[in-house]
DSSP file (Angstrom, degrees, kcal/mol; ACC not computed):
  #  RESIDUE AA STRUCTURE BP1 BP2  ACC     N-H-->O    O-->H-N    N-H-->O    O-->H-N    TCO  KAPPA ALPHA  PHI   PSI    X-CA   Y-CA   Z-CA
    1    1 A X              0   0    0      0, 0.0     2,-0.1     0, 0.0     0, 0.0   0.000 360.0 360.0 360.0 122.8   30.4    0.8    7.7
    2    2 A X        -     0   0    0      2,-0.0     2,-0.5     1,-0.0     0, 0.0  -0.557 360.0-135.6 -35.3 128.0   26.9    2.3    6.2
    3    3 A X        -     0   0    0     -2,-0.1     2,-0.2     4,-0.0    -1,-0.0  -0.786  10.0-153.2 -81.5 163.2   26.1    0.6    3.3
    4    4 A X     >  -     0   0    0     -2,-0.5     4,-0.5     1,-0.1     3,-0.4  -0.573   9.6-172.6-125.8  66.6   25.0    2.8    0.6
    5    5 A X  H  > S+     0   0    0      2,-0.3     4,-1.4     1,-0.2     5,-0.3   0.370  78.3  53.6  21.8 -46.1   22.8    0.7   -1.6
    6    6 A X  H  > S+     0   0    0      2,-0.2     4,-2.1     3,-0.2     5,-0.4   0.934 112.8  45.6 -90.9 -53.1   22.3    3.2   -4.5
    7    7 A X  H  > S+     0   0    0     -3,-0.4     4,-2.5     2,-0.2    -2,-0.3   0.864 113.9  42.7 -57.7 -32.5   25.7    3.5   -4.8
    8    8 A X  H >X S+     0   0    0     -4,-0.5     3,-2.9     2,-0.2     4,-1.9   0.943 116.7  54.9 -68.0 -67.6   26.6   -0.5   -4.6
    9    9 A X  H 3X S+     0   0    0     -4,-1.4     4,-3.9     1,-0.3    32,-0.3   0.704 110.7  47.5 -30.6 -67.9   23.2   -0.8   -7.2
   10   10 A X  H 3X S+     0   0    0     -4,-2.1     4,-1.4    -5,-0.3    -1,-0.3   0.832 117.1  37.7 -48.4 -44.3   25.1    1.7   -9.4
   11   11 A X  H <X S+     0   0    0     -3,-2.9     4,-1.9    -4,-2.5    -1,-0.2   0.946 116.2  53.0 -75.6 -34.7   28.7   -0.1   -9.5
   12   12 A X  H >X S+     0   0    0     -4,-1.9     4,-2.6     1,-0.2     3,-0.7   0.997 110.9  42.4 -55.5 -51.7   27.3   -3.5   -9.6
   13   13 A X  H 3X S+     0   0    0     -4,-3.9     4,-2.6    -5,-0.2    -1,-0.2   0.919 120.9  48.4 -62.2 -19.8   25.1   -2.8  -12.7
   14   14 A X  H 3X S+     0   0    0     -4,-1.4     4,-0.7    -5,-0.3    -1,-0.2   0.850 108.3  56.0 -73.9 -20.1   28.6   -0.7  -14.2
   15   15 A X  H XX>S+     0   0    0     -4,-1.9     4,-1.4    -3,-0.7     3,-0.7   0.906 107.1  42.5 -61.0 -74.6   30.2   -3.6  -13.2
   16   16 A X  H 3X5S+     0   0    0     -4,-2.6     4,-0.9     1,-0.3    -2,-0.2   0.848 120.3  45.6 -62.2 -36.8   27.9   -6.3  -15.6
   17   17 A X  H 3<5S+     0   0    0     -4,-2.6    -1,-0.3    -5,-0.4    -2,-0.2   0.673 122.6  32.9 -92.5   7.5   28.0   -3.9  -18.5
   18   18 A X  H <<5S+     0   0    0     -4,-0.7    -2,-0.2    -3,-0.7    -3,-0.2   0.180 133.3  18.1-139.6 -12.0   31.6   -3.1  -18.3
   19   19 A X  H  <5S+     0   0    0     -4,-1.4    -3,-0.2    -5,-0.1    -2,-0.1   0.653 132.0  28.9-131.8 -34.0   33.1   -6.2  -17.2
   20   20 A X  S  <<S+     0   0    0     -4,-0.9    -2,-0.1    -5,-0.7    -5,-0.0  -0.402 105.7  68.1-138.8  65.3   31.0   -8.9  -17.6
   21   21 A X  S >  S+     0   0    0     -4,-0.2     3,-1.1     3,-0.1    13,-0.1   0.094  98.8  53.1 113.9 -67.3   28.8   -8.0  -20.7
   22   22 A X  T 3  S+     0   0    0      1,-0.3    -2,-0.1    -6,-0.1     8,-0.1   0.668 103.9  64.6 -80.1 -22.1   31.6   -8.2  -23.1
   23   23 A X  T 3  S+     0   0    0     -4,-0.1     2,-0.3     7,-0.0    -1,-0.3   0.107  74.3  98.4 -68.9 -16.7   32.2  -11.6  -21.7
   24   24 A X    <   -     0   0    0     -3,-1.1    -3,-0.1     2,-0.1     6,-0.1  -0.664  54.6-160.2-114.4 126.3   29.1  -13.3  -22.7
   25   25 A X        +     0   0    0     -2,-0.3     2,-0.2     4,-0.1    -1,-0.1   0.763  65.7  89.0 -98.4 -16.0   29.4  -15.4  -25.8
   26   26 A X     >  -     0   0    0      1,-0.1     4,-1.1     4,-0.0     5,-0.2  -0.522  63.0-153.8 -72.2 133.0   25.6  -15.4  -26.4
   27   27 A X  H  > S+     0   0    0     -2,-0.2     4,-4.1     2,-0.2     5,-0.1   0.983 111.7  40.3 -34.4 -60.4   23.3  -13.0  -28.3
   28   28 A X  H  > S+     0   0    0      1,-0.2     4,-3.3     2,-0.2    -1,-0.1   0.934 117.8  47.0 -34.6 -73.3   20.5  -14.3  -25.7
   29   29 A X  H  4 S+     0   0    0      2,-0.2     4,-0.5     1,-0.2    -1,-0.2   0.343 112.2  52.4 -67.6 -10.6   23.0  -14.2  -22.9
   30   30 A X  H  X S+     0   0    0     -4,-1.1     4,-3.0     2,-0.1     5,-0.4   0.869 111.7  44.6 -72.4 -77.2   24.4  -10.3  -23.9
   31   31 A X  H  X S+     0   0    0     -4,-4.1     4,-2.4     2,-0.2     5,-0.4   0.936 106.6  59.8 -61.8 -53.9   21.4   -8.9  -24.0
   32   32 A X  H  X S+     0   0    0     -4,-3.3     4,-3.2     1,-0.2    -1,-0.2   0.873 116.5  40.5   2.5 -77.9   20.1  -10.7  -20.4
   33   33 A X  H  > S+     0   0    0     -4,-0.5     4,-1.6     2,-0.2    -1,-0.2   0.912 112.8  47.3 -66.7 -45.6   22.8   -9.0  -18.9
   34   34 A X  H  X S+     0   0    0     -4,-3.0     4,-1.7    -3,-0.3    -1,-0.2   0.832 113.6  53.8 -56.3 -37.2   22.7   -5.5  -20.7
   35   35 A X  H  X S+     0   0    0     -4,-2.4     4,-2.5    -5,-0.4    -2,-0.2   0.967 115.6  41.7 -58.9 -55.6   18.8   -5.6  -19.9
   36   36 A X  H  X S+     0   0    0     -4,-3.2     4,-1.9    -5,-0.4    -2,-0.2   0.668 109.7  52.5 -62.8 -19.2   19.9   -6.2  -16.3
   37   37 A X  H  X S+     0   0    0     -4,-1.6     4,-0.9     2,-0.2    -1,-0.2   0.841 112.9  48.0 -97.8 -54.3   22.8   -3.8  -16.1
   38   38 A X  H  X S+     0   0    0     -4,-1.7     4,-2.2    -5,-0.2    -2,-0.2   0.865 114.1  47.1 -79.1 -45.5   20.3   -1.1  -17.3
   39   39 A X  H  X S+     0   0    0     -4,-2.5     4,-3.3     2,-0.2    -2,-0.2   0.890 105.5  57.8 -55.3 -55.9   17.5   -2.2  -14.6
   40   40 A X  H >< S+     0   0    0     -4,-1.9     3,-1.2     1,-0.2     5,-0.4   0.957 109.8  47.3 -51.1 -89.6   19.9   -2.3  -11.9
   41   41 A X  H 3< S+     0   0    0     -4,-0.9    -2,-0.2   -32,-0.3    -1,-0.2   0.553 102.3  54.3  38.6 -91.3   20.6    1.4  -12.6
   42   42 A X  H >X S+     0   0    0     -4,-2.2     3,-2.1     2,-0.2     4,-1.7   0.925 109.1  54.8 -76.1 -33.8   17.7    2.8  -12.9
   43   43 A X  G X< S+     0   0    0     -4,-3.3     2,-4.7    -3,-1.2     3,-2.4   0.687 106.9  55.2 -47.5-105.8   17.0    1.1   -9.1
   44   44 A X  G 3> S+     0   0    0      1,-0.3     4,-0.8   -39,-0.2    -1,-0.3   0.196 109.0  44.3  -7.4 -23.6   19.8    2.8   -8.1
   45   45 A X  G <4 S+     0   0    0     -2,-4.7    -1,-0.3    -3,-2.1     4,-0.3   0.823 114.5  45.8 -83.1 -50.6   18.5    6.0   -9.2
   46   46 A X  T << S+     0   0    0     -3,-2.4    -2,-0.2    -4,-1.7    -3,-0.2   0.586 105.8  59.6-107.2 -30.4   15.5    5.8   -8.0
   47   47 A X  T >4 S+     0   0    0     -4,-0.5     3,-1.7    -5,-0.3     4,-0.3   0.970 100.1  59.0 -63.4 -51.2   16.6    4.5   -4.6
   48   48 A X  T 3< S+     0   0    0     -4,-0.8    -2,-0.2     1,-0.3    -1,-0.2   0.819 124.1  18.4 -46.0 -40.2   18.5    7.6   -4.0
   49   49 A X  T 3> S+     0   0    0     -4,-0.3     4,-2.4     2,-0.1    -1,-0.3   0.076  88.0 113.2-123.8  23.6   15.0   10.0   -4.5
   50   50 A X  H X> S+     0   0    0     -3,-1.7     4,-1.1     1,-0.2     3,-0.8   0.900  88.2  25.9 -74.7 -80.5   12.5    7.5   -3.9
   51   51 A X  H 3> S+     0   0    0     -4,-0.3     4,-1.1     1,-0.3    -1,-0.2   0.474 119.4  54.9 -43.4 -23.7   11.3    9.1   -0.7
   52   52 A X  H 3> S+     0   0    0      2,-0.2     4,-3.0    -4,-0.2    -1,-0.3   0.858 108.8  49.3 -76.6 -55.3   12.3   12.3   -1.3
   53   53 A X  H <X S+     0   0    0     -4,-2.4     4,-4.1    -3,-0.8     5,-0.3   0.985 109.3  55.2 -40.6 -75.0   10.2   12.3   -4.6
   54   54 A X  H  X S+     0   0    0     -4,-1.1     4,-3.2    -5,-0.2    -1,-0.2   0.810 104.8  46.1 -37.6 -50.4    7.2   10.9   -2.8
   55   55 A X  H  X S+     0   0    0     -4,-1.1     4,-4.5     2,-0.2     6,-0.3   0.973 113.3  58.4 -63.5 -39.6    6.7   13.8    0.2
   56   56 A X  H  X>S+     0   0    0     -4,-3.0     4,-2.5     1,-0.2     5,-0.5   0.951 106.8  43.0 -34.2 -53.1    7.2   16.3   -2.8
   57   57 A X  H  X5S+     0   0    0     -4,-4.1     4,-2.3     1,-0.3     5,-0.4   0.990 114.8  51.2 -75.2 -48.7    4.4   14.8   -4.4
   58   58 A X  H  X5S+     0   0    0     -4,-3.2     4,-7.8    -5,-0.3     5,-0.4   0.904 102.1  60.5   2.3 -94.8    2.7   14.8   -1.1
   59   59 A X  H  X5S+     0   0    0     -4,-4.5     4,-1.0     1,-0.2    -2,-0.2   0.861 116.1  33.0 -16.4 -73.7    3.4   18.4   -0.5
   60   60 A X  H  <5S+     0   0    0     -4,-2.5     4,-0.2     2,-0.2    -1,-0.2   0.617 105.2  65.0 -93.4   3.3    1.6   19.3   -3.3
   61   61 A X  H >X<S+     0   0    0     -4,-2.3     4,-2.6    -5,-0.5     3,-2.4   0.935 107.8  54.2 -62.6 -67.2   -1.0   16.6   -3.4
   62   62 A X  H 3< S+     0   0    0     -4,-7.8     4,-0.3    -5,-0.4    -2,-0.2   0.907 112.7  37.6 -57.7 -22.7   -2.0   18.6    0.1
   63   63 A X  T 3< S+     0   0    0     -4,-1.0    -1,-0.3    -5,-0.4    -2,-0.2   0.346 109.1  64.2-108.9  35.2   -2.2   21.9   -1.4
   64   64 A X  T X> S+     0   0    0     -3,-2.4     3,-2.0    -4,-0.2     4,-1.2   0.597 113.5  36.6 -94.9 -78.1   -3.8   20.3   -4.6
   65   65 A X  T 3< S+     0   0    0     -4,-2.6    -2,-0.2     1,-0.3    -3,-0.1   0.110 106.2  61.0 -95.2  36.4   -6.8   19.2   -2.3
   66   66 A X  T >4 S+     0   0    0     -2,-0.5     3,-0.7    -4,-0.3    -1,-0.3   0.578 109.0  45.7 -96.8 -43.9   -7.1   22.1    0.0
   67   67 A X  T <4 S+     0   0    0     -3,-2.0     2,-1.4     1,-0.3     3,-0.3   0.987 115.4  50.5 -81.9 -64.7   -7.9   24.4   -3.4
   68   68 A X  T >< S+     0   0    0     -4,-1.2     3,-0.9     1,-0.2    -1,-0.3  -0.217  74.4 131.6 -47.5  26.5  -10.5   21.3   -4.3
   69   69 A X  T <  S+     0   0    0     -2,-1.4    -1,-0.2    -3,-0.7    -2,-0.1   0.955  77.3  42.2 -76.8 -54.9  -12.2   21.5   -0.6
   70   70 A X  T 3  S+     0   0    0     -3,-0.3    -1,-0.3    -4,-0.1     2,-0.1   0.355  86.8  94.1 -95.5  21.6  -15.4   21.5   -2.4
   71   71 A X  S X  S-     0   0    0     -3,-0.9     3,-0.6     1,-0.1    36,-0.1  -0.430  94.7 -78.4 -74.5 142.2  -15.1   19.0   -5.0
   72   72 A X  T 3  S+     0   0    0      1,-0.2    -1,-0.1    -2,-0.1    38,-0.1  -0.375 112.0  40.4 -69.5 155.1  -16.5   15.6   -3.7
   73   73 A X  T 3> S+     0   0    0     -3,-0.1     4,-1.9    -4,-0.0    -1,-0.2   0.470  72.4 139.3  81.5  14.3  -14.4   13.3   -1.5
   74   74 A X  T <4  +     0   0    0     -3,-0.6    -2,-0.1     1,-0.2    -3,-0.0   0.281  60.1  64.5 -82.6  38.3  -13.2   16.1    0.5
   75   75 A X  T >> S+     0   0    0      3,-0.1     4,-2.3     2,-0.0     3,-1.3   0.363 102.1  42.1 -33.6 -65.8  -13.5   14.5    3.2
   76   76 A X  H 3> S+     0   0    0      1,-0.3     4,-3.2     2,-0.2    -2,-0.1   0.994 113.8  58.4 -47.0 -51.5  -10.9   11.7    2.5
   77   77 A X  H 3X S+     0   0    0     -4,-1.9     4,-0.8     1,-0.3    -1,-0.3   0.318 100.6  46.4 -81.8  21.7   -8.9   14.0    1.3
   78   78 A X  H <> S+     0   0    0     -3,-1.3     4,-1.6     2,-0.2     5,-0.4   0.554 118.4  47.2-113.8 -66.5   -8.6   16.3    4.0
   79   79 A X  H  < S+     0   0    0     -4,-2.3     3,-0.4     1,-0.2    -2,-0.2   0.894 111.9  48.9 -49.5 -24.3   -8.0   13.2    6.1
   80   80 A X  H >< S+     0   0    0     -4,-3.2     3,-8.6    -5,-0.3    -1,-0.2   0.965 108.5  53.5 -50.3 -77.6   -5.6   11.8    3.6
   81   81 A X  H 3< S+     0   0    0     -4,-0.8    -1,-0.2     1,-0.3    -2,-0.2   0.566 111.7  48.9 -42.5  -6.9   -3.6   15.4    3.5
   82   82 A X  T 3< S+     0   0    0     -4,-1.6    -1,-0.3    -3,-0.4    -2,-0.1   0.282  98.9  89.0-123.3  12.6   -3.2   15.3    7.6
   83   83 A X    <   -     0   0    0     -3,-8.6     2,-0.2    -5,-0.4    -3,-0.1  -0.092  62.6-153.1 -78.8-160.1   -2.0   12.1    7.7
   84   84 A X        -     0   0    0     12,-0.0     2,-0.2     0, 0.0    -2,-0.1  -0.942  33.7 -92.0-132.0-178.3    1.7   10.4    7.5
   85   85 A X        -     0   0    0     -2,-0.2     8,-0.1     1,-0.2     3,-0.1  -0.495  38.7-113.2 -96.0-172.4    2.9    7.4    6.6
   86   86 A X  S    S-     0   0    0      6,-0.4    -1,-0.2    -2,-0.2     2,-0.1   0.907  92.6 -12.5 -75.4 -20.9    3.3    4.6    9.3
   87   87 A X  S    S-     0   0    0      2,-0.3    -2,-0.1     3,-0.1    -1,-0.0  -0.690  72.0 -98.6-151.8-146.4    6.7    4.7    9.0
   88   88 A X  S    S+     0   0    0     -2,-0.1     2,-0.2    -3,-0.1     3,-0.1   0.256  76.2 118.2-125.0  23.8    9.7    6.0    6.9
   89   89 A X  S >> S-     0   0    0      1,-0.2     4,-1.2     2,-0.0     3,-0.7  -0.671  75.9-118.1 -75.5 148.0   10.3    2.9    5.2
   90   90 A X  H 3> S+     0   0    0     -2,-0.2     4,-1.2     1,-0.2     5,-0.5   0.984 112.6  53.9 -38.8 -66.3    9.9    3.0    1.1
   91   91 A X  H 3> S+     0   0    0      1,-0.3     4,-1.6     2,-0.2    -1,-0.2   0.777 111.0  41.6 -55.5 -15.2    7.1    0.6    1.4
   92   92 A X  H <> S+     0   0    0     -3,-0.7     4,-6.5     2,-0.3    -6,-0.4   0.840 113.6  49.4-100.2 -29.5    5.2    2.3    3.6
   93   93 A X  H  X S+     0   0    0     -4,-1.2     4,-1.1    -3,-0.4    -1,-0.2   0.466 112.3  53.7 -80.5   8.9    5.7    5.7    2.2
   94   94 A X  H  X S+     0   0    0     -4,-1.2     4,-1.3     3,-0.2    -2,-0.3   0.768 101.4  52.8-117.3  -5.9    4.8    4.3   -0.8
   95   95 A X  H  X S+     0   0    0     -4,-1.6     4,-1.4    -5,-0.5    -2,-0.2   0.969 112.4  46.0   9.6 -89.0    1.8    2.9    0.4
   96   96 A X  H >X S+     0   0    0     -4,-6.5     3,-1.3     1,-0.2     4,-0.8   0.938 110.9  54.8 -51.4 -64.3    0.7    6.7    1.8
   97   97 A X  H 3X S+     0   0    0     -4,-1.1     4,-1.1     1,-0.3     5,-0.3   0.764 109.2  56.1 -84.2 -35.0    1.8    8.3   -1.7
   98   98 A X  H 3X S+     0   0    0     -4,-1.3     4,-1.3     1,-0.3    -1,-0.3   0.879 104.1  45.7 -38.5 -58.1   -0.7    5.6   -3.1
   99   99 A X  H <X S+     0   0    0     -4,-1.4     4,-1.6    -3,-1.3    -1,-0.3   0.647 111.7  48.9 -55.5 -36.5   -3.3    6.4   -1.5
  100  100 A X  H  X S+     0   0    0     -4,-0.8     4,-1.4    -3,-0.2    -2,-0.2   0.531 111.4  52.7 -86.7   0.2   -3.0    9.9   -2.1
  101  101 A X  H  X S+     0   0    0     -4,-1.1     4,-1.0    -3,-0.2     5,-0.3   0.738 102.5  57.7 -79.9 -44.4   -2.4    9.1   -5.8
  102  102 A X  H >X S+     0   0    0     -4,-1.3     4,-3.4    -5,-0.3     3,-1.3   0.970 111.7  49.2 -55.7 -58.7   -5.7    6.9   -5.8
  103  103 A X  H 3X S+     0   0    0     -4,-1.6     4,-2.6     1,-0.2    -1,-0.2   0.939 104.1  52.3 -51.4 -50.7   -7.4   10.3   -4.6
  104  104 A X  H 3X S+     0   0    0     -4,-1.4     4,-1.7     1,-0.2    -1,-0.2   0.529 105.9  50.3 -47.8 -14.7   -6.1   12.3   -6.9
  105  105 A X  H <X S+     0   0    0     -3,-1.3     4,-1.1    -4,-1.0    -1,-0.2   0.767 116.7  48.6 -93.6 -41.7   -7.4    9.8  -10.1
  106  106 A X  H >X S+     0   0    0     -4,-3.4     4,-1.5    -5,-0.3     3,-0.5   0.993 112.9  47.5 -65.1 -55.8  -11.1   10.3   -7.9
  107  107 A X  H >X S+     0   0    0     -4,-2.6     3,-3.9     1,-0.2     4,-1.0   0.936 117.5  43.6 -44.2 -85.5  -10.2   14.5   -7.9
  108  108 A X  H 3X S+     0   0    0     -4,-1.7     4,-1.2     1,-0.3    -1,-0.2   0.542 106.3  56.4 -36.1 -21.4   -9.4   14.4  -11.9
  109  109 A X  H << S+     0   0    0     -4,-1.1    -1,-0.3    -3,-0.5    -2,-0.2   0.860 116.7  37.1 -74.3 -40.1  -12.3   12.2  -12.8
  110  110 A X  H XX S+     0   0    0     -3,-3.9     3,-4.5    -4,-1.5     4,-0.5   0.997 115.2  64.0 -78.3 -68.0  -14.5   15.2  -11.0
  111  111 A X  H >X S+     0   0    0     -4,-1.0     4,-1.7     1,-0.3     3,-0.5   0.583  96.5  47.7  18.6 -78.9  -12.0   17.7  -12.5
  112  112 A X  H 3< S+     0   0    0     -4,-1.2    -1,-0.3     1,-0.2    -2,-0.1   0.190 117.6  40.5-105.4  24.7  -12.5   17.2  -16.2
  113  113 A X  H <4 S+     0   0    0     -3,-4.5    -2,-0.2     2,-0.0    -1,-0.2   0.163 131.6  14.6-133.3  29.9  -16.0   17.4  -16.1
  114  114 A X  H << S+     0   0    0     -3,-0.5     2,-0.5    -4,-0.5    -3,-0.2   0.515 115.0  47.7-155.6 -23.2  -16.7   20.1  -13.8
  115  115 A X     X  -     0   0    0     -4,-1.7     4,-0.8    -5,-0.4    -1,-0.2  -0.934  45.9-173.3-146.9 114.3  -13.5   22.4  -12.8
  116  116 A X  H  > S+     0   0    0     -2,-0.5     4,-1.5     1,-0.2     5,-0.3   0.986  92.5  41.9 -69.3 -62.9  -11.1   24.0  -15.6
  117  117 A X  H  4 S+     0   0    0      2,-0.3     4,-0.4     1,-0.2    -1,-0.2   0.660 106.5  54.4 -59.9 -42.8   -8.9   25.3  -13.1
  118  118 A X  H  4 S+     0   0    0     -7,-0.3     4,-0.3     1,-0.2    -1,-0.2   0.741 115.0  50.8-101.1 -18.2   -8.7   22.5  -10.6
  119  119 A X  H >X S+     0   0    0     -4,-0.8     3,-1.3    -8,-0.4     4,-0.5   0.853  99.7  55.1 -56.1 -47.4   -7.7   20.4  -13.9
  120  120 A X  H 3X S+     0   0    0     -4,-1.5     4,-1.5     1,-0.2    -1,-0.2   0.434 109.2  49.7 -75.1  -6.8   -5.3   22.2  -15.2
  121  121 A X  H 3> S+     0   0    0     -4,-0.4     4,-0.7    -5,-0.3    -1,-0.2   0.543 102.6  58.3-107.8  13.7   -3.4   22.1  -12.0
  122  122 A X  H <> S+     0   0    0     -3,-1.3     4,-0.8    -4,-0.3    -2,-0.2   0.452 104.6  52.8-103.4   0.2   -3.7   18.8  -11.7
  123  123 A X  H  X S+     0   0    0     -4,-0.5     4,-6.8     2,-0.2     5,-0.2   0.886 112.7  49.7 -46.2 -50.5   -1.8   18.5  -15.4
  124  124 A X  H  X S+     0   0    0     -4,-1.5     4,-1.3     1,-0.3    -2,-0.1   0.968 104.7  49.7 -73.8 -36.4    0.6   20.4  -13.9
  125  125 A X  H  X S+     0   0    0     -4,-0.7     4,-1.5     2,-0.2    -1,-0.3   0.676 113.9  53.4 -48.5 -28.7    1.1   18.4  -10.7
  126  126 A X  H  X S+     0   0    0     -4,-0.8     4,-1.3     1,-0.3     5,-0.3   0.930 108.7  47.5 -86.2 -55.9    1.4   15.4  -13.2
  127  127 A X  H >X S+     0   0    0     -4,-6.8     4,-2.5     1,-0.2     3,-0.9   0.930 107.0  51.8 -56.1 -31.1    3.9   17.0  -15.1
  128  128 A X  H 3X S+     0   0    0     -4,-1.3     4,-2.8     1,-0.3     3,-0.4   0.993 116.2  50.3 -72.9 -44.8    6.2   18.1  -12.2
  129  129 A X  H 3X S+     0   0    0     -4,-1.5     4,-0.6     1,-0.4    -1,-0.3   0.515 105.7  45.3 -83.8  -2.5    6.0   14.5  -11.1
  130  130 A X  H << S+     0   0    0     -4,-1.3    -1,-0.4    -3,-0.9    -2,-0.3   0.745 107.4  56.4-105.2 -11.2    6.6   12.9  -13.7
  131  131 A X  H >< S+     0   0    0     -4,-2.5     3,-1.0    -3,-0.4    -2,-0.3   0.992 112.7  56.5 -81.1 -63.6   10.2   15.5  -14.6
  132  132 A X  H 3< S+     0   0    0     -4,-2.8     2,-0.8     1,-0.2    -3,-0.2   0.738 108.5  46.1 -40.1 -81.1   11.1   14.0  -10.5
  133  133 A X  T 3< S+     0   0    0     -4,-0.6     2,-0.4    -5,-0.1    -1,-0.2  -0.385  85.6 121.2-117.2  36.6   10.9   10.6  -11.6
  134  134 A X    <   -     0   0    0     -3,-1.0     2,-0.3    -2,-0.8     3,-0.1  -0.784  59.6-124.9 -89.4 131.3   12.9   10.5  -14.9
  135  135 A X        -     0   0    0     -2,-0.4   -93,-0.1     1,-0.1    -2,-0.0  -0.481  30.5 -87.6 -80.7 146.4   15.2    8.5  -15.1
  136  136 A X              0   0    0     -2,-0.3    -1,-0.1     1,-0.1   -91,-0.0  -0.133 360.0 360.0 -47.2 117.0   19.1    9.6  -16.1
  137  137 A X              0   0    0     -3,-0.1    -1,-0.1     0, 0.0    -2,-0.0   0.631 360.0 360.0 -61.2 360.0   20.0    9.6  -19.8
């Protein structure tokens, strides 16, 4: 058997609010568990698209600093955008997506005092990435 991790995350935490929640004789000791049952969750969620979420933002992180060639720190950023990560683990890709996040705060600084255009598309990049990485109502 596979395990499937986002899926156990997802039954366990339905599991604590639905079974063992109601169970809890404490105020304290309800919410504890309802906090946790909600936490678990959103891991679950987040494990399913963590990696997938990250090369998006990638993707367009490289064609973010391709149109920005001549902004300063192109250099990194060209070497950033032709890299990979070291491996396909979550820690490592989020490592690389760190790093190319770190660049982007360097781009945005230059941005909004010097390029209208390369600003407002890093607004938009911000938005798209943060509507990936909402969590489920």
């Amino acid at each position: 058997m596979i395990p499937e991790p986002g899926k156990a995350l997802a039954e366990l935490a339905g599991k604590l609010a639905l079974d063992v929640l109601p169970e809890v004789g404490s105020t304290y000791g309800m919410a504890n568990a309802g906090l946790i049952s909600l936490l678990m969750g959103a891991l679950a969620e987040d494990f399913e698209r963590a990696i997938a979420n990250r090369f998006a933002d990638i993707a367009e992180l490289r064609d973010l600093f391709a149109q920005a060639s001549a902004a300063p720190g192109a250099t990194e950023r060209a070497e950033f955008a032709a890299s990979e990560p070291a491996s396909l683990k979550l820690a490592d890709v989020c490592t690389w997506h760190d790093e190319g996040m770190a660049l982007l705060i360097e781009l945005h600084r230059w941005a909004e005092q010097t390029d209208t255009a390369v600003d407002g598309e890093i607004w938009q990049f911000l938005y798209r990435h943060t509507e990936r990485n909402c969590f489920a109502d």
